[in-house]
N, C-alpha and C positions, 0 to 999 in steps of 0.2 A: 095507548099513546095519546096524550093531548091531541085534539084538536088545532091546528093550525089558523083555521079560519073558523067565524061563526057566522050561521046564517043570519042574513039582513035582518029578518023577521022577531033575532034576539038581542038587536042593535039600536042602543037609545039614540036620538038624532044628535048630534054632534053638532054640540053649541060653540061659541066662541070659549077659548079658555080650557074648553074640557081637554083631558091629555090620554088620549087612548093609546094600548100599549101591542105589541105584537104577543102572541102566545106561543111562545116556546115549550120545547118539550120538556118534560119533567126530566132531571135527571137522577139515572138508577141511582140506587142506597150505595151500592159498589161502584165507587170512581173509575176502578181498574176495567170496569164493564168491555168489553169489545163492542161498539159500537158503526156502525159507516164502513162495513168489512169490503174490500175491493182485492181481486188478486189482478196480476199481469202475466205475460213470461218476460222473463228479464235477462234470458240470453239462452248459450246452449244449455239443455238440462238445469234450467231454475226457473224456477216461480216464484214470485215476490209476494209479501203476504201484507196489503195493509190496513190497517183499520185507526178510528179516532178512539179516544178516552178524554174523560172529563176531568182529567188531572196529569200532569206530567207522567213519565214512566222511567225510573230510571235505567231499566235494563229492559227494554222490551225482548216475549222470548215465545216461541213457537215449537209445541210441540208434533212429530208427524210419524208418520209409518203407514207400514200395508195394510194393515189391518184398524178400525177402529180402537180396539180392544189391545194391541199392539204399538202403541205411541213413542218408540224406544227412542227417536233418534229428537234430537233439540237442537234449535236455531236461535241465536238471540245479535241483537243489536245496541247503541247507544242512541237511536235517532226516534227524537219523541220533540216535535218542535210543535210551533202554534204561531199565532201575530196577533197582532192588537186588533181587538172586538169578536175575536174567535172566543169559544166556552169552551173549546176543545183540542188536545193534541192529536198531532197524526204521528203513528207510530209505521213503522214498515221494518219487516225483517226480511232477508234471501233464505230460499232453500236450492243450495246449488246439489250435484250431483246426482239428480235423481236418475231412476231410469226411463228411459222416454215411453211417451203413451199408457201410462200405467196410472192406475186410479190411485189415490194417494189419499187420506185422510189426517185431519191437522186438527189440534187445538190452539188458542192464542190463551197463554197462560192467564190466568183468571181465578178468581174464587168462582165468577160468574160467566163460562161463559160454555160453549159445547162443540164438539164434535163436529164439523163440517168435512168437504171432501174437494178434489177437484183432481181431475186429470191432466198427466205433464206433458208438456210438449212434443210434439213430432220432432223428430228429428230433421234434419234438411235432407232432402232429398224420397223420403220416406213415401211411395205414389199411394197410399192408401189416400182413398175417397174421406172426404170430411165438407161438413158446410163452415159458414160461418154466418154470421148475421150483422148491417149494419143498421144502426140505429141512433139519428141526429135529431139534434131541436125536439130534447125527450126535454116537459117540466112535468113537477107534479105538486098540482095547487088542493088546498079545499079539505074537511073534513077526511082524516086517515089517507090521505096523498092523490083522493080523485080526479078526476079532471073533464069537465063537461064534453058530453059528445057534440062537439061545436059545429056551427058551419057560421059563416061571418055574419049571419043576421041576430047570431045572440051574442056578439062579443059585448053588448051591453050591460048581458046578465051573468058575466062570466065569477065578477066578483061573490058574486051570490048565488053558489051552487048548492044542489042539495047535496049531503051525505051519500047517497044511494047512485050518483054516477058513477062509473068506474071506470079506471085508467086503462083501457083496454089493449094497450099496446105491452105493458109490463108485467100484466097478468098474462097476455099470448108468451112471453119472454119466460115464464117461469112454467107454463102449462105442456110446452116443447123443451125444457130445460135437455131433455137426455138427444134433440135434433140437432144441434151446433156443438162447434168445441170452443169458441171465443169471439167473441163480441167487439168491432171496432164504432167505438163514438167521437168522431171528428166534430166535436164541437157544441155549443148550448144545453147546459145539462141543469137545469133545475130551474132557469128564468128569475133568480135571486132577485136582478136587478129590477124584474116587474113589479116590484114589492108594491106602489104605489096605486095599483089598480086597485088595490083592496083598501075599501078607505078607512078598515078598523088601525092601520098601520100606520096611516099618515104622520101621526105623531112621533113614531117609533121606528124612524126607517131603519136605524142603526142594527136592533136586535129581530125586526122583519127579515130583513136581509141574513141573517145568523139561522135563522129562523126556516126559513125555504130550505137553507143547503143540510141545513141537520134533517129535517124530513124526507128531503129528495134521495138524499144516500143513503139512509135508515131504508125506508120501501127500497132500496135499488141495490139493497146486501144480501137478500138472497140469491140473488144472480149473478152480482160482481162479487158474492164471496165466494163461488163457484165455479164462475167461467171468466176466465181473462176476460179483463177489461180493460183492451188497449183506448185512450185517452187523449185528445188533441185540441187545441182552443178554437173557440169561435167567437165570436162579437160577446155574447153574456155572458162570456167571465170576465172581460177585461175592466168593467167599474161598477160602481153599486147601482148605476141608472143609464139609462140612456137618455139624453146626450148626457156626459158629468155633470153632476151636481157636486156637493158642496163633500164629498167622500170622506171618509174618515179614512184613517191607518188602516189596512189590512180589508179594506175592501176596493182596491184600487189598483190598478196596474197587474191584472192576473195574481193576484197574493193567493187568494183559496186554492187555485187552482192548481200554482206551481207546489205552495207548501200539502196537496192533498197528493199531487202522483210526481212530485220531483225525484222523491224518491222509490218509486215502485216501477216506474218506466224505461228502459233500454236504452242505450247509447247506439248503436248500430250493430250490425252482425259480427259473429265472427265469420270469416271466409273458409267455406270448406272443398273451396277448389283448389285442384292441385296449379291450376296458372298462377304466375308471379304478380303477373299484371293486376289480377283480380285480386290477391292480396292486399299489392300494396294500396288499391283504389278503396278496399273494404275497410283499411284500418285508417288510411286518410278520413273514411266517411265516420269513423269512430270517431276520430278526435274533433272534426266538425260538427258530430253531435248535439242537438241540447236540446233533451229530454224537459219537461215533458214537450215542449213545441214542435219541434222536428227530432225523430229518429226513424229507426227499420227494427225488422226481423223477420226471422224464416222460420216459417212452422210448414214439414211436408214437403207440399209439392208447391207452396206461393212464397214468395217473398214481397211484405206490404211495407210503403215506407209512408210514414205520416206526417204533415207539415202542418204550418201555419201562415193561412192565408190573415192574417188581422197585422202580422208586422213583419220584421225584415226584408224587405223588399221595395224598389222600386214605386213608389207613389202607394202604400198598402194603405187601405182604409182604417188601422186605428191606430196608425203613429204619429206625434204630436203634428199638428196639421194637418192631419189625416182627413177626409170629407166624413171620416162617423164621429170625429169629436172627442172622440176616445183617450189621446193624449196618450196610447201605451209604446213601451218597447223604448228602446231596440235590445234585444237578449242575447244578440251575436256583435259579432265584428261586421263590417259591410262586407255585402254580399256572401257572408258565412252559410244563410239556408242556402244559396243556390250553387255553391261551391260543396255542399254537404251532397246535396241533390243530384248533378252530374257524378259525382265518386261512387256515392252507391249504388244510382242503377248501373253506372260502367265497372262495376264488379258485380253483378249477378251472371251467374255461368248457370245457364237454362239448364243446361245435363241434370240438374241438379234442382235448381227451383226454375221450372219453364214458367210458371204466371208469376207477373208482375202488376203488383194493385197498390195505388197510390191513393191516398184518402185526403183531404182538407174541406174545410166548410163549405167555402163561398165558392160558388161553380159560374166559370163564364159559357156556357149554354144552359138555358133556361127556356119554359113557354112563356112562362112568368113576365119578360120585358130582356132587356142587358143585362147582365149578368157584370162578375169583377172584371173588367178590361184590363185595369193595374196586374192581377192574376192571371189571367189567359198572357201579358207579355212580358210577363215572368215566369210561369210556370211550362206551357204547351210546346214549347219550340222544344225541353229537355225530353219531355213525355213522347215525342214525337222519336225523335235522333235513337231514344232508348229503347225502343219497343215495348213500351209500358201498353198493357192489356185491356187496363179497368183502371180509370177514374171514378172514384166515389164522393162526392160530396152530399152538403144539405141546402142548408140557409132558409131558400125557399121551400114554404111549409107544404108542400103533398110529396108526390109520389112521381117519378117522368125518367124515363129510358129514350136513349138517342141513339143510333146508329151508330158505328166506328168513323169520326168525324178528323181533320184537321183543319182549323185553317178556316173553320164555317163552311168547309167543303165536306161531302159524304166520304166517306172511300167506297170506292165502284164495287171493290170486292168483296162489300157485304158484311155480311158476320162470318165468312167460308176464308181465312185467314189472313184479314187486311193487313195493310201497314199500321195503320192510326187507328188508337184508344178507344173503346167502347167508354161510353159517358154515364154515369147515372144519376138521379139527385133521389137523395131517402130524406128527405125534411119533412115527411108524414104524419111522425111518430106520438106528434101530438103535444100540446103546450097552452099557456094559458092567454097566446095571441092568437089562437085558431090558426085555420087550415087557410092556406093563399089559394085564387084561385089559378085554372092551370092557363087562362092566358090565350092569347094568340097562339097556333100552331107553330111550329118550325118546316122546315120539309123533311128535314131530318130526323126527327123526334117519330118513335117508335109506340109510345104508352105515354100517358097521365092521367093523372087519377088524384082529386081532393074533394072526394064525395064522404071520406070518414079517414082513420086513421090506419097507415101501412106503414109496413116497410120490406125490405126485401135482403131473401136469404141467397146468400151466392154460395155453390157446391162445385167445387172441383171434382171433376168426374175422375178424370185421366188425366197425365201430362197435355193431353192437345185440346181437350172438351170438357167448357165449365158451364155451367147451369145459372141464372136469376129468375128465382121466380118471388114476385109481389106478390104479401100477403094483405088482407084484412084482418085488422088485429082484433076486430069485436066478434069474428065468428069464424077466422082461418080460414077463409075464401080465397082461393086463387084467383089475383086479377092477372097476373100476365106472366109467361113463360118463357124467357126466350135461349137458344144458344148458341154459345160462340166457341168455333173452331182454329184453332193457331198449330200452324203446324211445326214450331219454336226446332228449326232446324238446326240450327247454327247455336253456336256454344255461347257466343257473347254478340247482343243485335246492335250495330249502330249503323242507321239510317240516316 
């Protein structure tokens, strides 16, 4: 794979006039190539399979079955879209019906392409133990998608890394591949818009920018073609720069990001409790929907619902007038995410899926300083009423664990079955702004950690006891362990 970045050291000085260009990857002899492979689960018993190609597709089509050697059964679709300044289509097809927890082997029709595999979804309610892993504010810059082991005194030399760093957060991700069953990433996924730190691009923001997200998905396909990779916005996908610059078409207003998982991400669950009530609130939360920014699902014994903290809402930080300049959204009707947000947690029936884990970027508890206030009086007072378990966000770049908080109040009762949300931030995972540092303490705050790159694996034990334990991606160190007890009595929680 080309080189994205060249070192300084092969870098003539940059005179006036001169037009330097970004380096894009080569593309295969084969158009049809499967490239940028990502799966999801996209409802009961399906997995969404999607990947880019460097040319339209008119039938995009996926082969699967039990067996490698066994590929009997085919899936095909018409949905093969692109926007202006992409090199690339994004194709996605469904494989419904399968049978749940069962290894599953697929090909994506090709002259050129192979064999991969992945495992289908838990059914709801299903209490087998499993982890999951979440991982936010992942980029990956520099020769073959490195990215310097940073701490904030070399963000100087960040543009100019050598070859031989390595990403150590995506190599722990593939080195545990058989540890987790699916991956949630609420937000900053390649740092496109940083294009600008690197000054071989200056000229060439257009195809730099094209440029990041073709290599970041490329390195980031043996994992998302493997393990769900559920998907939600954060601040760097919504324009080609921060604050806007001057954007072209199709680098603006979240375009990558909706046209790369629009189609491969869930609308909401379906309800598999026998209560009326919880029906009708589950298929309300359906049609409120909109995927990829806000939806749900239930794998097991969790049901995770995932938002978007950057628009609908309330004073959000990147809707036009927003204080990030951002000029995006609005992607609902007013108040549609927090109308989406009350339905779905008020149709989870615990009998059924007892944890309740809500994901978005921007976290208002932080050591870091304030956190999104707009978000905390939008989002906490639901999370509160619902019994929601686990808040997961990023933004802030390390690693920080809080106690079951509401309200900037602790709850008395610990992690031994409180009322209010255990908090975590995973913005560890590594990128080419470096590590934030961890700040002021809180009283509340339990762990922090931005001495290198983490992030943390949450395992559902049992219905009542779930596990977080923070890793170090460069050598699998456990920094912090903790658990939290719910004893999810009651079939439907409003507090």
């Amino acid at each position: 794979m080309v080189s994205l970045y060249t070192s300084v050291k092969a870098l003539p000085l940059l005179v006036a006039g001169a037009l330097a260009t970004a380096s894009l990857p080569t593309k295969p002899a084969d158009l049809t190539t499967p490239v940028q492979q990502r799966i999801a689960v996209h409802g009961p018993n399906t997995i969404s399979i999607g990947w880019n190609t460097y040319e339209k597709l008119d039938r995009p089509c996926v082969q699967y079955g039990l067996s490698r050697f066994a590929l009997f059964e085919r899936a095909c679709s018409t949905s093969s879209i692109t926007y202006p300044t992409s090199r690339t289509w994004a194709n996605s097809v469904a494989l419904t019906g399968l049978f749940p927890a069962t290894t599953y082997y697929y090909k994506i029709v090709s002259s050129n392409s192979t064999v991969e595999q992945f495992f289908s979804p838990r059914m709801p309610g299903d209490k087998t133990p499993f982890a999951m892993n979440a991982i936010i504010d992942l980029g990956v810059y520099g020769a073959d998608g490195y990215t310097i082991q940073m701490d904030m005194s070399k963000r100087d030399t960040i543009p100019f890394i050598s070859p031989s760093m390595n990403h150590t957060t995506i190599s722990r991700l593939a080195e545990t591949i058989n540890d987790y069953e699916f991956i949630i990433h609420p937000g900053d996924m390649g740092y496109a818009d940083d294009w600008g730190m690197v000054p071989a691009d200056i000229d060439d923001s257009q195809n730099a920018y094209q440029a990041i997200l073709e290599q970041f998905f490329d390195q980031l396909a043996p994992i998302a073609g493997r393990k769900p990779y559920m998907a939600s916005p954060g601040n760097h996908e919504s324009a080609c720069q921060e604050p806007v610059g001057d954007c072209p078409n199709g680098q603006r207003n979240f375009t990558d990001f909706m046209t790369r998982f629009g189609n491969t991400l869930p609308t909401a669950f379906e309800s598999t409790s026998h209560n009326f009530e919880a029906k009708v609130n589950a298929n309300k939360a359906k049609l409120l929907a909109k995927p990829p920014f806000w939806y749900s699902f239930e794998y097991g014994m969790v049901h995770v619902t995932m938002l978007d903290t950057e628009t609908d809402f309330a004073d959000a930080p990147d809707i036009p007038g927003g204080p990030s300049g951002l000029d995006s959204g609005p992607f609902g009707a007013p108040n549609q995410q927090l109308q989406f947000l009350e339905a779905d947690l008020a149709a989870v029936d615990r009998k059924i899926t007892p944890w309740v884990i809500v994901a978005g970027h921007r976290p208002w508890y932080s050591t870091g300083g304030p956190g999104c206030l707009p978000c905390q009086a939008a989002f906490e007072g639901l999370f509160y009423k619902y019994g929601v378990d686990l808040a997961v966000f990023g933004h802030v770049h390390n690693s920080q664990r809080f106690m079951p908080v509401f309200n900037s109040t602790a709850d008395p009762a610990g992690m031994n079955n409180p009322k209010a949300p255990m908090y975590i931030v995973a913005g560890g995972a590594g990128n080419i702004e470096g590590l934030s540092d961890v700040g002021s303490n809180l009283s509340f705050n339990a762990f922090a950690y931005a001495d290198d790159y983490s992030y943390p694996t949450i395992k559902f034990l049992d219905p009542n006891n779930m596990q977080i334990d923070f890793f170090r991606s460069s050598t699998g160190e456990l920094l912090d362990r903790s658990k939290l007890y719910k004893a999810h009595k009651h079939q439907f929680t409003v507090q």
